[in-house]
DSSP file (Angstrom, degrees, kcal/mol; ACC not computed):
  #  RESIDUE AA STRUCTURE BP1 BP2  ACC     N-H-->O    O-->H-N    N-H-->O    O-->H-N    TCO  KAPPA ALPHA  PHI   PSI    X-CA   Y-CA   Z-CA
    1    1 A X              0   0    0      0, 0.0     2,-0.2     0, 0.0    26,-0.1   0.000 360.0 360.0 360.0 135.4   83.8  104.3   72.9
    2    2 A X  E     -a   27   0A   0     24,-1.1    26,-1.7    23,-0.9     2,-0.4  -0.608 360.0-152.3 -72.5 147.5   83.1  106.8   70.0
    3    3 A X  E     -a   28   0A   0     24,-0.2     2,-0.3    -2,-0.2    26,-0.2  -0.916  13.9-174.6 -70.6 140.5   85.7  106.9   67.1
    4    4 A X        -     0   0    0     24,-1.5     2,-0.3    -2,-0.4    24,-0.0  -0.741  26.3-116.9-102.2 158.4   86.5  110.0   64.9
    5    5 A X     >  -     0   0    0     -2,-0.3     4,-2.0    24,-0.1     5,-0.2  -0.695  23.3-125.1   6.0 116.6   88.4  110.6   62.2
    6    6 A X  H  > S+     0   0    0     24,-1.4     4,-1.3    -2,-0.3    25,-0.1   0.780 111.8  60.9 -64.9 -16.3   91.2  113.1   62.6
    7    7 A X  H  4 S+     0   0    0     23,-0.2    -1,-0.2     2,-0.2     4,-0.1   0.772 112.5  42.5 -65.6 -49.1   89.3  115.1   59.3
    8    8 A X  H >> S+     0   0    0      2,-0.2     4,-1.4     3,-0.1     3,-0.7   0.931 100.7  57.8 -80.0 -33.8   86.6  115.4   61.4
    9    9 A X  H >< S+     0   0    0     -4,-2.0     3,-2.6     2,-0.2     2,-1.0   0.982 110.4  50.9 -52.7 -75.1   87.7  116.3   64.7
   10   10 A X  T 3< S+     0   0    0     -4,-1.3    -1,-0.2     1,-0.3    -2,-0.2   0.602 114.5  45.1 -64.1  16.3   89.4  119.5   62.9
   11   11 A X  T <4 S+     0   0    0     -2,-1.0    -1,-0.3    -3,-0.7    -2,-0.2   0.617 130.0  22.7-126.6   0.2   85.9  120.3   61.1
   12   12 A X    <X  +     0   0    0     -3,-2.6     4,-1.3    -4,-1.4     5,-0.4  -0.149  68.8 136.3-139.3  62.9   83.9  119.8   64.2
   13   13 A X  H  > S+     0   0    0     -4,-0.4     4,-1.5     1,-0.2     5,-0.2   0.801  75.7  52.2 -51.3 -29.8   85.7  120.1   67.2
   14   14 A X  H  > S+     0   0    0      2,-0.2     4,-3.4     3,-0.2    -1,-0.2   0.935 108.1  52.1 -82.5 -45.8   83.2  122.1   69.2
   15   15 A X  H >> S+     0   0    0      1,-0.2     3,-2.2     2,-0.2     4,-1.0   0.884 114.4  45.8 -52.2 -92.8   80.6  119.6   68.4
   16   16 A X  H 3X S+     0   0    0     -4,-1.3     4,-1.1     1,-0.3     5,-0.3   0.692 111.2  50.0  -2.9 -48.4   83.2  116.7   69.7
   17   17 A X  H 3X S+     0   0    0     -4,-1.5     4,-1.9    -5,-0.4     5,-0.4   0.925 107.3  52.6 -82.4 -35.7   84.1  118.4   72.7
   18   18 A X  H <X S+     0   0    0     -4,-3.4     4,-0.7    -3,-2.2    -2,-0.2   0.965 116.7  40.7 -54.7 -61.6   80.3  119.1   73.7
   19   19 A X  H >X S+     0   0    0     -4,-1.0     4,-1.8     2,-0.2     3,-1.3   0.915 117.1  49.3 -55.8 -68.3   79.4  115.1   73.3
   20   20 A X  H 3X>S+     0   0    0     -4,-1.1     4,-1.8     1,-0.4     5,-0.8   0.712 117.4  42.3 -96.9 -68.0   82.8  114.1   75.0
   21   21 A X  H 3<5S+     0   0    0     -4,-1.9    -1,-0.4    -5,-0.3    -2,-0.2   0.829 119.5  41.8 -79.0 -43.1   82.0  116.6   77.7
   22   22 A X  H <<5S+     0   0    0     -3,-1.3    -2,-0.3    -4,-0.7    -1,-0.3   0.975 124.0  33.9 -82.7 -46.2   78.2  115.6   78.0
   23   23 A X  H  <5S-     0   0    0     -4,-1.8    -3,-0.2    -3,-0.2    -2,-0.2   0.535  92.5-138.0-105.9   1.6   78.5  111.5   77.8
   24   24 A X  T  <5 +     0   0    0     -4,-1.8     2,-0.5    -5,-0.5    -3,-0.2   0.869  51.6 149.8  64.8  22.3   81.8  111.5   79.6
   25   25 A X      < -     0   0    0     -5,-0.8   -23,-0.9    15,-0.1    -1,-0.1  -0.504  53.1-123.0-120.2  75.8   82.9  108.8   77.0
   26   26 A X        -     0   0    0     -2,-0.5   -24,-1.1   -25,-0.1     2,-0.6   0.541  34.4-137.7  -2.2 124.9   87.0  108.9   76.1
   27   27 A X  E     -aB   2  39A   0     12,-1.8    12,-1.9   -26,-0.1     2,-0.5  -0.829   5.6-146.2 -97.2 140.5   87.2  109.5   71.8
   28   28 A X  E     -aB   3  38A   0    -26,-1.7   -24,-1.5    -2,-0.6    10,-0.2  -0.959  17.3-163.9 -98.3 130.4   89.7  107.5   69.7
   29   29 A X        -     0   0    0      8,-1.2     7,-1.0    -2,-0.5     8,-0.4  -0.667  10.5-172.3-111.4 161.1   90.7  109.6   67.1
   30   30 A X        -     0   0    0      5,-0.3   -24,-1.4    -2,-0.2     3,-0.4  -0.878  17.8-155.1-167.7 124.8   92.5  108.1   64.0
   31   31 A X  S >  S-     0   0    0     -2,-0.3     3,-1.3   -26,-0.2    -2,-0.0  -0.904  82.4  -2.6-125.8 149.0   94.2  108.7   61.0
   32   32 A X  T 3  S-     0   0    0     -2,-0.3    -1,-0.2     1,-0.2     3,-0.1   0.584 129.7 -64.7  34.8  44.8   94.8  106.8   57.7
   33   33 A X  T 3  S+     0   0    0      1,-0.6    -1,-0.2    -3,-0.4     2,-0.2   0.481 113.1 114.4  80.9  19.2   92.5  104.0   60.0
   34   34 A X  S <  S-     0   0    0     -3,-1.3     2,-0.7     0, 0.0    -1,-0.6  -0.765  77.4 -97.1-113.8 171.8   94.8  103.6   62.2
   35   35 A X        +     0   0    0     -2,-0.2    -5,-0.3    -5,-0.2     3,-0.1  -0.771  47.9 157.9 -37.7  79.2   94.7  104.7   66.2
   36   36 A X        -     0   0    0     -7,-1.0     2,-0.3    -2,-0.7    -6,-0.2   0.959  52.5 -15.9 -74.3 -59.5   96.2  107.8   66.9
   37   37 A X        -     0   0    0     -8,-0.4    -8,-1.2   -10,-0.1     2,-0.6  -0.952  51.1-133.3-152.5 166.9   95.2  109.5   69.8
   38   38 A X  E     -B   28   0A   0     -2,-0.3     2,-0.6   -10,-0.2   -10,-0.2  -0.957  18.4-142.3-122.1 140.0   92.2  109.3   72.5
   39   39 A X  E     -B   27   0A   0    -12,-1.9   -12,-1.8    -2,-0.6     2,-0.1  -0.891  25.1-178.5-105.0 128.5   90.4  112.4   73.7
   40   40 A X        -     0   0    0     -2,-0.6     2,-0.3   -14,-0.1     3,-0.1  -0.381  33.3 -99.5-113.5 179.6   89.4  112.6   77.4
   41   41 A X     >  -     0   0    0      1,-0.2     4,-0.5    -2,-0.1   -15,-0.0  -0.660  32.3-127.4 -70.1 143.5   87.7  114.8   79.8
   42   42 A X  H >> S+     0   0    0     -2,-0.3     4,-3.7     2,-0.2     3,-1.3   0.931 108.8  52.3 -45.1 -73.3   90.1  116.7   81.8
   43   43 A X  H 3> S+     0   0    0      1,-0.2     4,-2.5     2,-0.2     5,-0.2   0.978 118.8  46.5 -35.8 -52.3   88.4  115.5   85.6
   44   44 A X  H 34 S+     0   0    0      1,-0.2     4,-0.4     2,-0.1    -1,-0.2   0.680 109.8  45.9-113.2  25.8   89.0  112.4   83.9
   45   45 A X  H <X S+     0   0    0     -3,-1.3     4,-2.7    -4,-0.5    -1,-0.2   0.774 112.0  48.2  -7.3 -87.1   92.2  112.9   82.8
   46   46 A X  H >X S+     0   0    0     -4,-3.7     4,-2.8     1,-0.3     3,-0.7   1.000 109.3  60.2 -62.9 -61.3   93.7  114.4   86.2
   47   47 A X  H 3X S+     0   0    0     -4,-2.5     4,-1.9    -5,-0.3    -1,-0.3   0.727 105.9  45.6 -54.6 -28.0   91.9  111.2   87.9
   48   48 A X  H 3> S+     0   0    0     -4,-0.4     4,-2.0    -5,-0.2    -1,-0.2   0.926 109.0  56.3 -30.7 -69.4   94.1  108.7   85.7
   49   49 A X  H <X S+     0   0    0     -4,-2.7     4,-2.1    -3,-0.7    -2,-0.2   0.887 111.3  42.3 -45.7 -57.2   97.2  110.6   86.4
   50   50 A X  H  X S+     0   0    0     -4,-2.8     4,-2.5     1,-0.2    -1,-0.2   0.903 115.9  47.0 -76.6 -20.1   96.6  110.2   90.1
   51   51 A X  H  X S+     0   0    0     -4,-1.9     4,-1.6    -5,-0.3    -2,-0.2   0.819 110.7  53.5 -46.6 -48.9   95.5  106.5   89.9
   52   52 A X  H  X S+     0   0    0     -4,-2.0     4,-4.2     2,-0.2    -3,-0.1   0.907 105.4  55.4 -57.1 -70.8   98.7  106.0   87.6
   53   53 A X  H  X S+     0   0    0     -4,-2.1     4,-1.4     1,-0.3    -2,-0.2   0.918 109.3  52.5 -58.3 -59.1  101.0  107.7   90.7
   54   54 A X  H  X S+     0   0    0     -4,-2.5     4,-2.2     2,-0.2    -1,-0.3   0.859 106.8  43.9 -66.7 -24.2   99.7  105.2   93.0
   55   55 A X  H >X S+     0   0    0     -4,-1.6     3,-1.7     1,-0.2     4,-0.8   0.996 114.8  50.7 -53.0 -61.1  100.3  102.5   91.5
   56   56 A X  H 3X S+     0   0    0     -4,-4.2     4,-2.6     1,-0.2    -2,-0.2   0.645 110.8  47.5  -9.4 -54.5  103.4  103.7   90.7
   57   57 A X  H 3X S+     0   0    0     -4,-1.4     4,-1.0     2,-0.2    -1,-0.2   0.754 115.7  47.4-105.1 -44.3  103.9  104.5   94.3
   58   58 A X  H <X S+     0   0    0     -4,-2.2     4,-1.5    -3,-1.7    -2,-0.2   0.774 107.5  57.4 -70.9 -36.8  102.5  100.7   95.3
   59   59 A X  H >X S+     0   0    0     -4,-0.8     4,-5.6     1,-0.2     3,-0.8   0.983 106.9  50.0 -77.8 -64.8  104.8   99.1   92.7
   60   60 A X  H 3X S+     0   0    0     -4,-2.6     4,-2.6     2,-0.2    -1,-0.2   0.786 107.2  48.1 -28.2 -46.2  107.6  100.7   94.4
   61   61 A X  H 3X S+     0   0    0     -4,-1.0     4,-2.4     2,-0.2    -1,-0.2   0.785 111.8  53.1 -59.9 -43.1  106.9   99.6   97.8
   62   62 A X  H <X S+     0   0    0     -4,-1.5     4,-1.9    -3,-0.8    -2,-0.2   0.773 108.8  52.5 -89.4 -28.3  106.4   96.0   96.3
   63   63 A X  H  X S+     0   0    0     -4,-5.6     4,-0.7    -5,-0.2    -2,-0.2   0.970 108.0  46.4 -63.8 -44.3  109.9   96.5   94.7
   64   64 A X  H >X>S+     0   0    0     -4,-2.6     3,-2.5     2,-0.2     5,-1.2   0.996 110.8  57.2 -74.8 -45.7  111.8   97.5   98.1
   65   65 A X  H ><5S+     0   0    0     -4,-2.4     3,-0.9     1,-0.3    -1,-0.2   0.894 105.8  50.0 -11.7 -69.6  110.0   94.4   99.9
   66   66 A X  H 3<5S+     0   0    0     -4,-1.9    -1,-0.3     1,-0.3    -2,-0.2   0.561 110.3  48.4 -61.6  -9.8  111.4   92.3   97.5
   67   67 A X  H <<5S-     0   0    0     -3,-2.5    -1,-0.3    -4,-0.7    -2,-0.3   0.301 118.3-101.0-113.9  -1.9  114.9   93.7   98.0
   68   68 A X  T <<5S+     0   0    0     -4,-0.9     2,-0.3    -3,-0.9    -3,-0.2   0.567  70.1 156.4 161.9  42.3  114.9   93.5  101.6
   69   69 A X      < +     0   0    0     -5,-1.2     2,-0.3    -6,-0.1    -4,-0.2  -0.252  33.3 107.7 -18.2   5.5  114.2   97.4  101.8
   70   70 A X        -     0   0    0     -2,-0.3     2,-0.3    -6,-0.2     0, 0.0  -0.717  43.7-166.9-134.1 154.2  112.6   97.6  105.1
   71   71 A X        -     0   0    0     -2,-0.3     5,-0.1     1,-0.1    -2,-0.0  -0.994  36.5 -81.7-155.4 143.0  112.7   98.6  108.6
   72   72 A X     >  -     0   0    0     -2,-0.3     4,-2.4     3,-0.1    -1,-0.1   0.388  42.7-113.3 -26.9 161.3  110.8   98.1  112.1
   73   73 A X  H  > S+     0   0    0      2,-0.2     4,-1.8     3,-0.2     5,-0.2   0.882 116.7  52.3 -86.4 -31.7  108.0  100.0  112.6
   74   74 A X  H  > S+     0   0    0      2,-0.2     4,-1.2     1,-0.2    -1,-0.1   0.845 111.0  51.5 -58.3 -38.5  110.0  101.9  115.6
   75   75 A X  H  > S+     0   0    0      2,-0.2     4,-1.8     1,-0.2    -1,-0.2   0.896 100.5  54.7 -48.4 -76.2  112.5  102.5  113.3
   76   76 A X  H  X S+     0   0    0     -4,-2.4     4,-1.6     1,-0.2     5,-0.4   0.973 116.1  48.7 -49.4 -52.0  110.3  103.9  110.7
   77   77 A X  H  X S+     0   0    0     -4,-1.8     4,-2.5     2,-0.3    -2,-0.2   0.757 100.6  52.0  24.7 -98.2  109.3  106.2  113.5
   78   78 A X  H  X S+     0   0    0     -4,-1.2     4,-1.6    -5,-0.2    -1,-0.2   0.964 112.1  53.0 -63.7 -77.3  111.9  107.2  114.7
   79   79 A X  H >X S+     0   0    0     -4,-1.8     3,-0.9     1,-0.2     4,-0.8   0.821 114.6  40.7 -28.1 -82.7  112.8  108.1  110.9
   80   80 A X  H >X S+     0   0    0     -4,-1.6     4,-2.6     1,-0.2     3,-0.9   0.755 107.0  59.6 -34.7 -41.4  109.6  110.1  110.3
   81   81 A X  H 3< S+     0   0    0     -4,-2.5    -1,-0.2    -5,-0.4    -2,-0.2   0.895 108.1  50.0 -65.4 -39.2  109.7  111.8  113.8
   82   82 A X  H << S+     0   0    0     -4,-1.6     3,-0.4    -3,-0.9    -1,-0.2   0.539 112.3  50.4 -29.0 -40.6  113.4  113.2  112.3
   83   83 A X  H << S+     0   0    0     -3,-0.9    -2,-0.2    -4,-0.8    -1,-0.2   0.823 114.6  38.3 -93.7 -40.1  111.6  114.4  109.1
   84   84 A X     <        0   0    0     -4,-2.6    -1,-0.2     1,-0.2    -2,-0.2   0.013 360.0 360.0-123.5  63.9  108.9  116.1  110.6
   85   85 A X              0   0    0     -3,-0.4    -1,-0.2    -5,-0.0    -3,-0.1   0.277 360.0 360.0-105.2 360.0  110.6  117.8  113.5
């Protein structure tokens, strides 16, 4: 992973964005030596975001399980047939 500066990102952004773009390789940017912020690719960005939402989406699932959340598969069914009538 590259590191920046936050001084440098605003005196060569273009340059930064070019590499970033070209090696596909997330930048840590950082001020007064600390971690501030990371800059990503957009594509791989958005792909995070949807990765994120399924988990999300899995984590749920594994929460109603555990809470006795569930119903038959006829049942689910029957329920879906209802939804997309």
């Amino acid at each position: 992973m590259k590191i920046e500066l936050v001084t440098t990102l605003k005196r060569q952004a273009t340059k930064i964005l070019a590499e970033l773009h070209e090696s596909g390789e997330p930048v840590l940017i950082t001020e007064h030596g600390r971690p501030s912020a990371y800059l990503v690719d957009v594509e791989d960005y958005k792909s995070m975001q949807r990765r994120i939402q399924l988990l999300e989406g899995i984590a749920r699932g594994e929460q109603a399980i555990q809470e006795g959340r569930v119903m038959a598969h006829e049942e689910a069914q029957q329920a879906m047939s209802r939804w997309l009538k």
